[in-house]
C-alpha positions in Angstrom: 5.2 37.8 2.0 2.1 36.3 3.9 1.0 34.9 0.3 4.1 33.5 0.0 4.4 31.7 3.0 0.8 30.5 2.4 1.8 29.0 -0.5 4.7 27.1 0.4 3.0 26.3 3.6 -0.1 24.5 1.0 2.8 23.1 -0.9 4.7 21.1 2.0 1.2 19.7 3.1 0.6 18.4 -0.1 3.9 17.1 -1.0 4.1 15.6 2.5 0.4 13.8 1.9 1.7 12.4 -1.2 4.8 10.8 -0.3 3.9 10.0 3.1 3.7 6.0 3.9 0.6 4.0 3.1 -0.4 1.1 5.2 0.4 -2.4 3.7 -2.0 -4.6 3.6 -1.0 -8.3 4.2 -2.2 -11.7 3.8 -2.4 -13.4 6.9 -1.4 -17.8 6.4 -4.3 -19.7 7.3 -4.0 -20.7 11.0 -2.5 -24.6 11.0 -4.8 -27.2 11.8 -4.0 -28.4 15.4 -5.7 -31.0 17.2 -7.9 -29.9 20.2 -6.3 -27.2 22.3 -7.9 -27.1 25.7 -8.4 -23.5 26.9 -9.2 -22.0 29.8 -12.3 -20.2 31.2 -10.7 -17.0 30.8 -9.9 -18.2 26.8 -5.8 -18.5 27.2 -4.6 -22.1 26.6 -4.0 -24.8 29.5 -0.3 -25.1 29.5 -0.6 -28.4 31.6 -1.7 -30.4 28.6 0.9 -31.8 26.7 0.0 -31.3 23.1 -0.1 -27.0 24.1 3.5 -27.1 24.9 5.0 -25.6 22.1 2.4 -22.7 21.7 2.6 -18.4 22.2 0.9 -17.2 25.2 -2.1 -16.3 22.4 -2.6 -19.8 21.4 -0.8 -19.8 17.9 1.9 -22.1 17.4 5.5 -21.1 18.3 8.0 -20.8 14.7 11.0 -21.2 16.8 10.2 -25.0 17.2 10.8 -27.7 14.2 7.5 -29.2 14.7 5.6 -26.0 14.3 7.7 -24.7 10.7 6.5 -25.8 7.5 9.0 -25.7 5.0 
């Protein structure tokens, strides 16, 4: 019995290693080419200049504007 269980025990960890998910690796897009983005001293971007409107709070443009999609 002990045996047994071993065994299936052995078998369910290495089932379980083989189809378990593996981490996909993906390409990251080149970041777009913006013209001067004035940051801070603490590195986020000044939200008072007019061309960092339309960005995320980490400085990347924001895809739910037209101007920032690329078709």
């Amino acid at each position: 019995m002990k045996k047994l269980l071993t065994s299936l025990l052995a078998l369910t960890i290495v089932v379980g290693t083989a189809f378990s998910q593996t981490s996909k690796e993906t390409k990251q897009k080149p970041a777009t080419q913006q013209t001067e983005v004035r940051v801070k001293k603490d590195g986020t971007p000044d939200k008072r200049v007019k061309a960092n409107k339309k960005l995320r709070k980490d400085g990347k443009p924001d895809m739910r504007f037209k101007q920032n999609k690329k078709d």
